[in-house]
N, C-alpha and C positions, 0 to 999 in steps of 0.2 A: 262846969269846970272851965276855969281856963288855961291857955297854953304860951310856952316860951318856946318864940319860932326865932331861927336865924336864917337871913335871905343874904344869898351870895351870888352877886351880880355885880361887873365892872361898872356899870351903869347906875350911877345915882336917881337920874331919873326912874328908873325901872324898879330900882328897889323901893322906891318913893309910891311909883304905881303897884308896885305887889302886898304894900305893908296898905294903902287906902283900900284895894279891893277884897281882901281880908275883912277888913271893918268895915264896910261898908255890904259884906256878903252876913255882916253877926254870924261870924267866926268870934270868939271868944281869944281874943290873946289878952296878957297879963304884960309881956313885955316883947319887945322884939328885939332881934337884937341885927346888927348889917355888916358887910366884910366887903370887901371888892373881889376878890378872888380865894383860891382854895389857901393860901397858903395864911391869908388874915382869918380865916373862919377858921383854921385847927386853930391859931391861937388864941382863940376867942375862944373857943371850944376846951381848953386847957384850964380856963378861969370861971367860964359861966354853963352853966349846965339848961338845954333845950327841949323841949318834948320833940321839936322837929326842926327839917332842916328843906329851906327853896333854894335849888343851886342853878345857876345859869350853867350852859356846859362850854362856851369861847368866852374865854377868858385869859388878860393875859397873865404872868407870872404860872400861877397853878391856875390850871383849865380844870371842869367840872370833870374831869376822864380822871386826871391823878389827883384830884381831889377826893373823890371816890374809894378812889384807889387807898388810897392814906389813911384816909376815917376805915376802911375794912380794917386797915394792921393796927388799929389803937385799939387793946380790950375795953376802954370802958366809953369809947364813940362807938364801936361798930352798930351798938342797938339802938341808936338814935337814929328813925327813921330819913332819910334822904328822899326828898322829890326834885326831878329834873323841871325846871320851866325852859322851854327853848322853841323857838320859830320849826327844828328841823322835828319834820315829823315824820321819817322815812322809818318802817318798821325796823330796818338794819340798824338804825341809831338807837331806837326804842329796844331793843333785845341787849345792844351793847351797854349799855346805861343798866340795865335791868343785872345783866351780867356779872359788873361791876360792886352792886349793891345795893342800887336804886331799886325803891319802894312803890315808887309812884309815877306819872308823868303824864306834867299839861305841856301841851302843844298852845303855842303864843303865836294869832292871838284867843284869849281864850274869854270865858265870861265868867263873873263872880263866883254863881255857881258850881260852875267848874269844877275853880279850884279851892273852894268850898266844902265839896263831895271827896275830892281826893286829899282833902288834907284829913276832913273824918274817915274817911276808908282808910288811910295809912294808919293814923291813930288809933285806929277802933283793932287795926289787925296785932296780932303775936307778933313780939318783936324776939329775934333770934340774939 
């Protein structure tokens, strides 16, 4: 099977490097789709429908916290699973993130695998 991920990261380059190590892990995507921040990805997210979603969490405009935030109050985003990718990997951040509505969470930097396994463990789990 394949999947339609959207990656939301300020960073071109980054999202350039999360969409090659993806394919390059044979992750299976069909399409991807990119935002710069939370507020391009709901409205992405209005028109194109995702199995998943890679969110940076510093970001400017909408940050990965009220982006979260947002995709919880929309009935038909809330079950689109949400994985954080972010450098901070302080349990505090990781609980807050999870809090929020996050599904998942790689700490950057990370390897293929990685986030390979956590994009199949978010998919593979019940989505509420």
């Amino acid at each position: 099977m394949s999947y339609r991920v959207l990656i939301v990261d300020d960073s071109p380059a980054m999202r350039t490097f999360v969409r090659r190590v993806m394919e390059s892990s044979g992750f299976e995507l069909s399409s991807c789709f990119e935002a710069s921040n939370g507020e391009e990805a709901l409205a992405l997210l209005r028109t194109e429908w995702v199995d998943a979603i890679l969110t940076d969490i510093n970001m400017p405009v909408v940050d990965g916290e009220e982006f979260l935030t947002r995709l919880s109050r929309e009935d038909l985003l809330r079950s689109v699973p949400a994985i954080v990718i972010s450098t901070d990997a302080t349990q505090h951040r990781k609980d807050r993130m999870f809090a929020l509505g996050a599904r998942g969470y790689v700490t950057k930097p990370f390897r293929p695998e990685d986030l390979r396994a956590e994009l199949e463990r978010t998919l593979e789990a019940p989505h509420a």
